[in-house]
ZATORDO-184120 format. One record per atom (N, C-alpha, C, CB): residue number from 1; residue in one letter; atom name; y, x, z. Coordinates in pm, 1 decimal, always signed. Glycine has a CB too. Example, Ala and Ser with C-alpha at 12.3 -4.5 7.8 and 13.67 -1.06 7.14 Angstrom:
BEGIN
(1; A; N; (-569.0; +1319.0; +780.0)),
(1; A; CA; (-450.0; +1230.0; +780.0)),
(1; A; C; (-330.0; +1320.0; +780.0)),
(1; A; CB; (-447.3; +1130.8; +904.6)),
(2; S; N; (-225.0; +1285.0; +708.0)),
(2; S; CA; (-106.0; +1367.0; +714.0)),
(2; S; C; (+3.0; +1290.0; +787.0)),
(2; S; CB; (-59.8; +1408.4; +572.5)),
//
This chain:
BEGIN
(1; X; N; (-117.0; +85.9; +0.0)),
(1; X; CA; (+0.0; +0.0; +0.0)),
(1; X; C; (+123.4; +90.6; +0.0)),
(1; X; CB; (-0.3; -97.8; +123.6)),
(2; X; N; (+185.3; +50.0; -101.6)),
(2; X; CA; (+347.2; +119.1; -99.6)),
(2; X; C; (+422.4; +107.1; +11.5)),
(2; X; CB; (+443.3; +60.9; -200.1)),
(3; X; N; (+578.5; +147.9; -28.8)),
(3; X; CA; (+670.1; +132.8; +108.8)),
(3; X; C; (+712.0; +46.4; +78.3)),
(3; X; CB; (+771.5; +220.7; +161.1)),
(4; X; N; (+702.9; -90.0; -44.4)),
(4; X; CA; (+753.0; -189.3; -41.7)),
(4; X; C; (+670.6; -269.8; +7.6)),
(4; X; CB; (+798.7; -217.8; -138.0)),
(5; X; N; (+553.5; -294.0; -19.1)),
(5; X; CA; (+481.9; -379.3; +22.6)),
(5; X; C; (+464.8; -337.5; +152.1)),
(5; X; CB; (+376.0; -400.6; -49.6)),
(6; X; N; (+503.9; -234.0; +244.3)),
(6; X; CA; (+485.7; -244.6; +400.5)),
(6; X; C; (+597.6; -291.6; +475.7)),
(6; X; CB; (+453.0; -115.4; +460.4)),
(7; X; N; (+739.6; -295.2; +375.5)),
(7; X; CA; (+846.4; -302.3; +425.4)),
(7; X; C; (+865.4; -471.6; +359.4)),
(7; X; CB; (+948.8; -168.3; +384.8)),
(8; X; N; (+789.8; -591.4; +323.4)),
(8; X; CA; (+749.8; -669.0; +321.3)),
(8; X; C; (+682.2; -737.4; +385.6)),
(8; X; CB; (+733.7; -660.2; +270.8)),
(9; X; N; (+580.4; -633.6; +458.0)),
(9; X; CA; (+509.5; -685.9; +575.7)),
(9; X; C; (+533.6; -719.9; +726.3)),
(9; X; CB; (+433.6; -618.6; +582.5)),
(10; X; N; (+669.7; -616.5; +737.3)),
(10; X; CA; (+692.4; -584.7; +810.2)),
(10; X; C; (+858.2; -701.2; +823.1)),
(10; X; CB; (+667.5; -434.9; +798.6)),
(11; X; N; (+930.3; -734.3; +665.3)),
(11; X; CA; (+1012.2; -822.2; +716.6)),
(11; X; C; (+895.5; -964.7; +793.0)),
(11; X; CB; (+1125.2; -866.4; +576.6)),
(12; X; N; (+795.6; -1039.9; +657.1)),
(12; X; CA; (+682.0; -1138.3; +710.0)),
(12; X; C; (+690.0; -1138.2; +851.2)),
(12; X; CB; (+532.0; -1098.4; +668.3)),
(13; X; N; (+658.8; -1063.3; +893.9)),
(13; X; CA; (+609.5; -1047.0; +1076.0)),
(13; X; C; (+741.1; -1061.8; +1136.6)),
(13; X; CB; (+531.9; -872.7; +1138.3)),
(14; X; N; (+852.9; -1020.4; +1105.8)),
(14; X; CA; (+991.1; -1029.9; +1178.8)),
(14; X; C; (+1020.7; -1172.7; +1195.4)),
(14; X; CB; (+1113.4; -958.8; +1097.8)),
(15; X; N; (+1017.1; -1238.2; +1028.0)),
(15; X; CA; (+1061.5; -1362.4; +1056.0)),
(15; X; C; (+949.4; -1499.3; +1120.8)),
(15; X; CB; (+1122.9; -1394.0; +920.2)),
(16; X; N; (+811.8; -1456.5; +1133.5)),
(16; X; CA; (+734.4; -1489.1; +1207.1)),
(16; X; C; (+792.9; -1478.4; +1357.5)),
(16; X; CB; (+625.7; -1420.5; +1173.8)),
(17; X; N; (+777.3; -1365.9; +1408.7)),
(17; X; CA; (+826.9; -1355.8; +1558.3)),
(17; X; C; (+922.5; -1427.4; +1572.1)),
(17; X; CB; (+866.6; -1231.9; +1609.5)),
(18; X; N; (+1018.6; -1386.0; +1495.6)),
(18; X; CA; (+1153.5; -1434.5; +1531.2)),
(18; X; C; (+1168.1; -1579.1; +1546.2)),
(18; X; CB; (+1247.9; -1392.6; +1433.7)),
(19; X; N; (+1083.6; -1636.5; +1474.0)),
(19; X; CA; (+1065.8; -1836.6; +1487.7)),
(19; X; C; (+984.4; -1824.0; +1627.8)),
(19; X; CB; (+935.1; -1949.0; +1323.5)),
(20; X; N; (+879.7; -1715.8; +1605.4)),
(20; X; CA; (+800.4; -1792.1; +1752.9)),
(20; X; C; (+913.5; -1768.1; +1855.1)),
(20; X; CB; (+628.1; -1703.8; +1820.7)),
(21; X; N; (+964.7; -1693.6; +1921.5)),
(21; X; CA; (+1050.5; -1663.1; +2028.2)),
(21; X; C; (+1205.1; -1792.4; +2069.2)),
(21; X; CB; (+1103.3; -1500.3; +1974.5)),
(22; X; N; (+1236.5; -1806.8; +1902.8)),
(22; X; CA; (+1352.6; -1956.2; +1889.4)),
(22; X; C; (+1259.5; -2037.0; +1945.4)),
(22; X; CB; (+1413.8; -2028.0; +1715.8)),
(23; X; N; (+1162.5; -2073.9; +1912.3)),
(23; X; CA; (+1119.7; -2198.5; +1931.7)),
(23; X; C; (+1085.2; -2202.5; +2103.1)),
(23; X; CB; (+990.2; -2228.3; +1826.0)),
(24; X; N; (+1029.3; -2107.3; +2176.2)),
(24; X; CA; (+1017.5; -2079.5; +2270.3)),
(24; X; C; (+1172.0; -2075.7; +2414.6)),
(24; X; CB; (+948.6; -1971.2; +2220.3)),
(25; X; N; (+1248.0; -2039.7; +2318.7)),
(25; X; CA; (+1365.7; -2030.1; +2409.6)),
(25; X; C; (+1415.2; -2168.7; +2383.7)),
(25; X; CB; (+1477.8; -1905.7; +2377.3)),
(26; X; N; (+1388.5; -2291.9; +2251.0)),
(26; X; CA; (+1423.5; -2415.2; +2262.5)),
(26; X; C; (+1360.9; -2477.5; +2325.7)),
(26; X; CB; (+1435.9; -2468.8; +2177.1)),
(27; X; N; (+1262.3; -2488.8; +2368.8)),
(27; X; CA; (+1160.9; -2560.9; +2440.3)),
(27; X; C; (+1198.8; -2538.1; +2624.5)),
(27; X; CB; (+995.9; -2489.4; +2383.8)),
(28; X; N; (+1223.2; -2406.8; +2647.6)),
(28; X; CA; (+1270.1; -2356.1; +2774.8)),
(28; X; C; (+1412.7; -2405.6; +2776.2)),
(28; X; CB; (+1256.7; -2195.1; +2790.7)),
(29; X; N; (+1487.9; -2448.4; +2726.0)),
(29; X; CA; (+1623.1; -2517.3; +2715.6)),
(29; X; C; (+1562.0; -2648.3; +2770.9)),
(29; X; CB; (+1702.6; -2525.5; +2552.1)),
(30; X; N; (+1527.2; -2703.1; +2671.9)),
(30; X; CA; (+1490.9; -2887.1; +2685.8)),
(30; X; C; (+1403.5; -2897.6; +2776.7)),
(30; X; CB; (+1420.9; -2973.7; +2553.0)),
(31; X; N; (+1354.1; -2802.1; +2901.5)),
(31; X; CA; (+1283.0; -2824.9; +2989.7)),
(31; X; C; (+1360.3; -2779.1; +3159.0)),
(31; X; CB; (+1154.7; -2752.6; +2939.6)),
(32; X; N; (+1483.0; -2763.0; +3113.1)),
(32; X; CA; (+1644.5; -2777.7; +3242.7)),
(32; X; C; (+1636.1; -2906.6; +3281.5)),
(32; X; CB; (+1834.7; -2759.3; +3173.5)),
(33; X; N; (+1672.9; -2890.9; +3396.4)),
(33; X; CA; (+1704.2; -3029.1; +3447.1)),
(33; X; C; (+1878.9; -2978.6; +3546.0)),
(33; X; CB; (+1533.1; -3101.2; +3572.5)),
(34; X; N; (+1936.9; -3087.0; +3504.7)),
(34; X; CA; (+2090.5; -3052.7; +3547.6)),
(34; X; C; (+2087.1; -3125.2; +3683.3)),
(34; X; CB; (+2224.8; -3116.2; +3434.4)),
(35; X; N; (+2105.2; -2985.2; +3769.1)),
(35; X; CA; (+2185.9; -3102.7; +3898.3)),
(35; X; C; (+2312.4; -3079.5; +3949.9)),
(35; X; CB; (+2110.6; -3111.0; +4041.4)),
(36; X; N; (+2407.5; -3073.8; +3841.9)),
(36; X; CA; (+2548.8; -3125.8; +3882.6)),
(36; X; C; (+2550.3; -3297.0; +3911.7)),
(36; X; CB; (+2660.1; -3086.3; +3749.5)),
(37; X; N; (+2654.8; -3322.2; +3959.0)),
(37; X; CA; (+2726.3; -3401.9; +4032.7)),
(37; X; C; (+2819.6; -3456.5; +3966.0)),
(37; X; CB; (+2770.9; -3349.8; +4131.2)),
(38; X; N; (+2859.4; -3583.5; +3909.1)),
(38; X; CA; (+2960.9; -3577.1; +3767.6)),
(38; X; C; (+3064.0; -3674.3; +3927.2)),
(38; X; CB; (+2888.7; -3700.3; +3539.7)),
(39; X; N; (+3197.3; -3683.1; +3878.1)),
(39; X; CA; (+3280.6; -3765.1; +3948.5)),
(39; X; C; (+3282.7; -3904.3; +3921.4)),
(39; X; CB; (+3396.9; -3722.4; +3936.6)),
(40; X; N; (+3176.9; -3976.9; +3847.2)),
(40; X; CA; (+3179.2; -4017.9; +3843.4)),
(40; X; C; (+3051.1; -4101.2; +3906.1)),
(40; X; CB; (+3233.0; -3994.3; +3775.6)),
(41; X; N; (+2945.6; -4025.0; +3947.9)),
(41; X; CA; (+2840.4; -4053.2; +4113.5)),
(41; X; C; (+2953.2; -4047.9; +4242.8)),
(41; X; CB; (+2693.2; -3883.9; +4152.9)),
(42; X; N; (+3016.8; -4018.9; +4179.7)),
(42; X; CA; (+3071.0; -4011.6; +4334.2)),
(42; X; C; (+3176.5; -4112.0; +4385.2)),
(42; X; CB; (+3137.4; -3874.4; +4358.2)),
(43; X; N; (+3196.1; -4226.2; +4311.7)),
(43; X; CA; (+3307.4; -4331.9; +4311.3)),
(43; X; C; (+3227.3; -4404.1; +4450.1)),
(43; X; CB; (+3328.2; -4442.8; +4139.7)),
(44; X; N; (+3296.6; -4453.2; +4491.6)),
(44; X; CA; (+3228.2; -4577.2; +4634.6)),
(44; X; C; (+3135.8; -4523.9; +4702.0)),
(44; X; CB; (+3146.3; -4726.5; +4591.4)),
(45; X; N; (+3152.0; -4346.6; +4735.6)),
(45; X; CA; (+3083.3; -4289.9; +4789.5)),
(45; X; C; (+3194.6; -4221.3; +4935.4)),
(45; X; CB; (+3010.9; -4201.4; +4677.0)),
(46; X; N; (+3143.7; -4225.0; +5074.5)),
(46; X; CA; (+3174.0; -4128.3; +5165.5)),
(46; X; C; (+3214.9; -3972.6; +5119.2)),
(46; X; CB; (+3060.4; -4127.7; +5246.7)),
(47; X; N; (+3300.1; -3929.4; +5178.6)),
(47; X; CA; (+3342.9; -3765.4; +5193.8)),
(47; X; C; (+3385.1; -3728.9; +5293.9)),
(47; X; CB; (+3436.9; -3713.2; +5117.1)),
(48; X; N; (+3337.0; -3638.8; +5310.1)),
(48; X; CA; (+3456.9; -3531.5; +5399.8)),
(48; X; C; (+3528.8; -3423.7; +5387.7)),
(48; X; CB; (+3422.1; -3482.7; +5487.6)),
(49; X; N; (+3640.3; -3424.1; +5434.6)),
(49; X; CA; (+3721.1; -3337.1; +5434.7)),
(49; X; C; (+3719.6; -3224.2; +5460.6)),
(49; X; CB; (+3780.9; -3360.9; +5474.6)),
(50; X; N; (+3683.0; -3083.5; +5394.8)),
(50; X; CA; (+3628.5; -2955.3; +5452.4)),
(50; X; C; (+3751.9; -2864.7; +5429.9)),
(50; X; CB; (+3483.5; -2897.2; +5376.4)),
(51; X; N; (+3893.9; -2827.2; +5376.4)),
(51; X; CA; (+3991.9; -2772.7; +5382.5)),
(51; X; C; (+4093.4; -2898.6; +5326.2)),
(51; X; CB; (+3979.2; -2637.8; +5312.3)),
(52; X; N; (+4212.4; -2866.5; +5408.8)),
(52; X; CA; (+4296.2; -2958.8; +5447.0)),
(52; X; C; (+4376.8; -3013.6; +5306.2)),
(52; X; CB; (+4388.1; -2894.8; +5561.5)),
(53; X; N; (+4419.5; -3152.9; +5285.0)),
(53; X; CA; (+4440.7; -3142.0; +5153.5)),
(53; X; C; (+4612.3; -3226.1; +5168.7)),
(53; X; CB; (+4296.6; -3223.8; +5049.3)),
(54; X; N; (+4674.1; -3085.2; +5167.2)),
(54; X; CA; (+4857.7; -3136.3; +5155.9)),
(54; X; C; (+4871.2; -3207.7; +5055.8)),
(54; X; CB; (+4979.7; -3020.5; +5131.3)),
(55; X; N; (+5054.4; -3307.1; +5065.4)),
(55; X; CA; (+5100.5; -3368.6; +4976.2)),
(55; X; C; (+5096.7; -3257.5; +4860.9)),
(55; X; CB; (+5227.8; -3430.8; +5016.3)),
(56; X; N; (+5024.4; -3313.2; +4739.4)),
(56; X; CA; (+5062.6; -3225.8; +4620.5)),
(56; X; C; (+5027.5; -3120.7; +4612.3)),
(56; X; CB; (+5172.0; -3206.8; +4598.8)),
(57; X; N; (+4913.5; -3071.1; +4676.7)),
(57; X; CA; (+4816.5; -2957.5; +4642.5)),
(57; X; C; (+4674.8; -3001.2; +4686.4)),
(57; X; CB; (+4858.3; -2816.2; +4717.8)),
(58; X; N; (+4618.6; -2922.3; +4666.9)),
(58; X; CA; (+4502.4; -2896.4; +4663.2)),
(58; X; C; (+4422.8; -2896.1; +4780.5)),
(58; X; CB; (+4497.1; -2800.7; +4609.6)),
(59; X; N; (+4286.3; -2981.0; +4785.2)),
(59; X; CA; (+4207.2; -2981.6; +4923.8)),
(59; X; C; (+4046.7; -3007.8; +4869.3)),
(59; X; CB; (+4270.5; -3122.6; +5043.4)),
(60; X; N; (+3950.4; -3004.4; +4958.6)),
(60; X; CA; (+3792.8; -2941.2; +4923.9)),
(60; X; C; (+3776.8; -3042.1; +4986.3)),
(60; X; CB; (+3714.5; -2790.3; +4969.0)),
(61; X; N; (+3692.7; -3181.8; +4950.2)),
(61; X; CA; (+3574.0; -3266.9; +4994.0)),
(61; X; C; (+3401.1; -3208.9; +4937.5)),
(61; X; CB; (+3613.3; -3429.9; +4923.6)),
(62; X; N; (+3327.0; -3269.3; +5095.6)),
(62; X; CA; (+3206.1; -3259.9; +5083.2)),
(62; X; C; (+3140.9; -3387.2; +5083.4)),
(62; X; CB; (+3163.6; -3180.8; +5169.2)),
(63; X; N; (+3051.9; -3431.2; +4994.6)),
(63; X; CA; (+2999.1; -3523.7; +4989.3)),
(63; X; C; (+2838.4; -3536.2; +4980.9)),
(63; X; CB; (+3060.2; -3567.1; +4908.2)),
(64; X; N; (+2747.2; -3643.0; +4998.5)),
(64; X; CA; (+2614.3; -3601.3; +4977.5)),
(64; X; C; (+2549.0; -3720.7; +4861.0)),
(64; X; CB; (+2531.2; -3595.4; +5136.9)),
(65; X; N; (+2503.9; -3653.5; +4802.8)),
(65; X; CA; (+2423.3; -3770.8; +4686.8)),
(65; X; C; (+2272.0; -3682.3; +4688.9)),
(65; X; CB; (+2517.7; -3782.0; +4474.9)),
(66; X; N; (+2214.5; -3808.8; +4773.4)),
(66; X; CA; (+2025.9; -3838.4; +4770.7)),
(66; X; C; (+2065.9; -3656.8; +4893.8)),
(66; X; CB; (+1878.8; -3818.7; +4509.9)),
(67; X; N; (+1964.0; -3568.6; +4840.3)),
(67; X; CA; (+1973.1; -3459.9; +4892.8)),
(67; X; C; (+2026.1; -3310.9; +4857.8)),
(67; X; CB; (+1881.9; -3460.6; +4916.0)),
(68; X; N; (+2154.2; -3402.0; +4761.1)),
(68; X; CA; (+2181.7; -3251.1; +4705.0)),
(68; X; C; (+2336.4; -3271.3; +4763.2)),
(68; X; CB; (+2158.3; -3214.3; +4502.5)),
(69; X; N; (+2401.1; -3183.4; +4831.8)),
(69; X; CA; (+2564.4; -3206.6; +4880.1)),
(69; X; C; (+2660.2; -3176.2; +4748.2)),
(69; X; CB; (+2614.7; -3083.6; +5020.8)),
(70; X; N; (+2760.3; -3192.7; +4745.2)),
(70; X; CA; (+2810.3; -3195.7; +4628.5)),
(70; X; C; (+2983.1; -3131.7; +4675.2)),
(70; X; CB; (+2787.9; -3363.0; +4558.7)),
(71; X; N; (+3060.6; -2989.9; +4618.9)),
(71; X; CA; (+3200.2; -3014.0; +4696.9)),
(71; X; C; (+3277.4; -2990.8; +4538.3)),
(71; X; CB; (+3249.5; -2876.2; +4856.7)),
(72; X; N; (+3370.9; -3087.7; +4593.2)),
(72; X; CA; (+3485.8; -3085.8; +4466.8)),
(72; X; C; (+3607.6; -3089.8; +4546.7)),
(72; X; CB; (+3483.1; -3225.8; +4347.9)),
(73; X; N; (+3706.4; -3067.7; +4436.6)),
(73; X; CA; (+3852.3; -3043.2; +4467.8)),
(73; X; C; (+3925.9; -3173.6; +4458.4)),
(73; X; CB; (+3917.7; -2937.4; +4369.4)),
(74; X; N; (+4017.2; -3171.4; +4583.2)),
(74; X; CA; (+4047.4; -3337.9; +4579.0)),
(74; X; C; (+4209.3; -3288.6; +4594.5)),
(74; X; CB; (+3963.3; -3465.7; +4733.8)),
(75; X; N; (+4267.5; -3435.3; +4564.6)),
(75; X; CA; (+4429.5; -3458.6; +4592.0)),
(75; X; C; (+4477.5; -3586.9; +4651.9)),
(75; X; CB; (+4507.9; -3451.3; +4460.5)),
(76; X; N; (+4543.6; -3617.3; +4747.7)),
(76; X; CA; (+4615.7; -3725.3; +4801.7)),
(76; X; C; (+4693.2; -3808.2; +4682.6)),
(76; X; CB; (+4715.8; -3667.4; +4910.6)),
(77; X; N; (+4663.7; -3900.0; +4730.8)),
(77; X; CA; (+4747.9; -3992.9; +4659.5)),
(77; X; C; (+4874.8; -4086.0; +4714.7)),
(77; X; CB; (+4658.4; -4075.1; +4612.1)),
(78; X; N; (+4875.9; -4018.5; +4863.6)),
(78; X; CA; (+5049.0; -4005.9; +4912.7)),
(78; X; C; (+5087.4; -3937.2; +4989.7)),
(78; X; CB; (+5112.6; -4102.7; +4965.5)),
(79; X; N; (+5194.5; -3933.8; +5093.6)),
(79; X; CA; (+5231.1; -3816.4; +5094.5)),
(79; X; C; (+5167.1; -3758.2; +5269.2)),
(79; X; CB; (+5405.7; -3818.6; +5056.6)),
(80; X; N; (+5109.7; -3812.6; +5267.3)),
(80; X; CA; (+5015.2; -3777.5; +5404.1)),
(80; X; C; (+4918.5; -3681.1; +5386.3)),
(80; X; CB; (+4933.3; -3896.5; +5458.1)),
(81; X; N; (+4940.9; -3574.0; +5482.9)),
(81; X; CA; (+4826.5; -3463.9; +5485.4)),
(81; X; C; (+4703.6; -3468.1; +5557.2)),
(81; X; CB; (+4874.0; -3353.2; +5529.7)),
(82; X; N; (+4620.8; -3485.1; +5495.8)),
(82; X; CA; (+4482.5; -3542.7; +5588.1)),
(82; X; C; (+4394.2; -3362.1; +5620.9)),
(82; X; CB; (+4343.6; -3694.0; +5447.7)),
(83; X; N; (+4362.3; -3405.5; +5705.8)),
(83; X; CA; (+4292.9; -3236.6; +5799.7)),
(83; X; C; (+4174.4; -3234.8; +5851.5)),
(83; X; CB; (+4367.6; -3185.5; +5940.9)),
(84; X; N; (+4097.6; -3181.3; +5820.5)),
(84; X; CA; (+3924.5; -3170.5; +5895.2)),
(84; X; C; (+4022.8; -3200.9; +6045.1)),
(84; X; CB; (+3795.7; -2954.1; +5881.1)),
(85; X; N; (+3886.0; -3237.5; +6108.2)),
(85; X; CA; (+3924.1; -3208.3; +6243.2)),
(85; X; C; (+3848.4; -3057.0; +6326.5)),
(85; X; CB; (+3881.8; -3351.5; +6321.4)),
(86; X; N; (+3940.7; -3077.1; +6410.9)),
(86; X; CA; (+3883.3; -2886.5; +6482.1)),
(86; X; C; (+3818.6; -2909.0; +6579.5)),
(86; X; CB; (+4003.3; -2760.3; +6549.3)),
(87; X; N; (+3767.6; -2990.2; +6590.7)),
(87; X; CA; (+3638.6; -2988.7; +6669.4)),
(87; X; C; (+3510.0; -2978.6; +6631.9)),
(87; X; CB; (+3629.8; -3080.4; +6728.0)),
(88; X; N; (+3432.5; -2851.5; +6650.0)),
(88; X; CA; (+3279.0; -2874.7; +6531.1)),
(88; X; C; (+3190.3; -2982.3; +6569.2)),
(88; X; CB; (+3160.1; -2734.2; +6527.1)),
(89; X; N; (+3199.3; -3036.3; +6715.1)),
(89; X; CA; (+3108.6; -3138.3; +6716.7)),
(89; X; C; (+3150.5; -3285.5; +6659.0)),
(89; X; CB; (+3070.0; -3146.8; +6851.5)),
(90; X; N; (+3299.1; -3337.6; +6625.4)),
(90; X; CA; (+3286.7; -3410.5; +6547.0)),
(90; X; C; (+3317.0; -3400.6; +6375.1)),
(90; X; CB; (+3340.8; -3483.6; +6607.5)),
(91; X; N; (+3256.5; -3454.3; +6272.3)),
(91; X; CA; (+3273.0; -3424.2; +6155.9)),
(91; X; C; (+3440.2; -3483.6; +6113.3)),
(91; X; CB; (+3144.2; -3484.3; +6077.7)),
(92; X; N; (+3472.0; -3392.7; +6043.8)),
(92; X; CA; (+3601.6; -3415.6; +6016.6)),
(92; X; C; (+3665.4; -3545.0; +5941.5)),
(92; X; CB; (+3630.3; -3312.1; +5952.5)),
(93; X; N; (+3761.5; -3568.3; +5854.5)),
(93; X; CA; (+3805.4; -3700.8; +5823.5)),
(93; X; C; (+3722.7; -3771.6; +5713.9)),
(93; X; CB; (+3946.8; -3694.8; +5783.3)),
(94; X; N; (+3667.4; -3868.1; +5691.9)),
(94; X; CA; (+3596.5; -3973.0; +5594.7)),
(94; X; C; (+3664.2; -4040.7; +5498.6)),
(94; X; CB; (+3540.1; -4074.1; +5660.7)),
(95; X; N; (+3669.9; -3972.1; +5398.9)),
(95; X; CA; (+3727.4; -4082.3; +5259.8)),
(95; X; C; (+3620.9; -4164.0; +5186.0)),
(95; X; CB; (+3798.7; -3989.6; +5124.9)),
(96; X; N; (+3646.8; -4278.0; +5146.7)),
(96; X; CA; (+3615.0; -4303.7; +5044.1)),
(96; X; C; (+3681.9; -4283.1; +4894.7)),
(96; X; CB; (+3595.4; -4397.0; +5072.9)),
(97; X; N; (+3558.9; -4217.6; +4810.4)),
(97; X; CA; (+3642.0; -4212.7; +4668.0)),
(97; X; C; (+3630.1; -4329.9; +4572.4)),
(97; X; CB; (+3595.5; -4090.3; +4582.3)),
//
């Protein structure tokens, strides 16, 4: 066999592998399972307040859906600053979203 016909053989086998391995890494894709939390599980759900959330910035709720906790970034919607509380034995403030 020449160097063409090995360098023929040798693409054959490339583009062989190369499908088996795609197909392998598609299959390992479509076999993820997502466990984010969309904001939109989380409507008419309990939270708490885990860093304090001022008028017009930025504050951290914790929430729980089934057994996975979930924390997102929250904002007031007036001008009241709501605050964990500092006591660890009671859990801090309860929103509903």
């Amino acid at each position: 066999m020449g160097p063409i016909g090995s360098a023929l053989i040798g693409l054959l086998g490339g583009v062989i592998f190369g499908g088996v391995v795609s197909a392998f890494g598609r299959f390992l894709i479509s076999q993820q399972a997502s466990s984010s939390v969309s904001d939109t599980h989380l409507i008419g759900r309990t939270a708490q307040v885990t860093v304090n959330i001022k008028p017009g910035e930025l504050g951290q709720i914790m929430t729980k859906t089934g057994d996975e906790r979930a924390e997102k970034l929250a904002r007031t919607s007036g001008d009241t600053e709501i605050k964990p509380d500092r006591f660890p034995t009671v859990p801090g403030h309860f929103l509903v979203l």
